[in-house]
N, C-alpha and C positions, 0 to 999 in steps of 0.2 A: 462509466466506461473510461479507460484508460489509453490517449489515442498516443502512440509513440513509432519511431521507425526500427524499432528494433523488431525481431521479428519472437512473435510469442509472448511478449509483454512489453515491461518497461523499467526502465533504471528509475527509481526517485530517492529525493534527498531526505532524509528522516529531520525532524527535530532538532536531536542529538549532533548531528551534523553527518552524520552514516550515510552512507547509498544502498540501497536494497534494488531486488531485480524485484518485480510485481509481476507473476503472469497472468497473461489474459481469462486463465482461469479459476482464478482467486473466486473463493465463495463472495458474494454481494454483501454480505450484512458482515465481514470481516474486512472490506476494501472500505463499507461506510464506516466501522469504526475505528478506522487506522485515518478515515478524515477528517472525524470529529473532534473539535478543537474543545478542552476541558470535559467530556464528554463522563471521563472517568472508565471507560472502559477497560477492561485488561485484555491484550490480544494476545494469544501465546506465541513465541515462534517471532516476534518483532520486538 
């Protein structure tokens, strides 16, 4: 879960050094692999 005061999700800071908006309704197994660190995952769309 993603806790922010924005309303509907969240601003986070990528890697890369990007900001992306996250909303509250991001599938689960695409929010866990966007936080896996070396995981190797490929997420589309990030």
């Amino acid at each position: 879960e993603i806790d922010s005061f924005h309303p509907g999700g969240a601003q986070v800071l990528m890697a890369d050094g990007s900001t992306r908006f996250i909303a509250d309704t991001i599938d689960p197994n695409v929010l866990q692999s966007l936080l896996t660190r070396s995981g190797g995952e490929q997420v589309m769309g990030f």
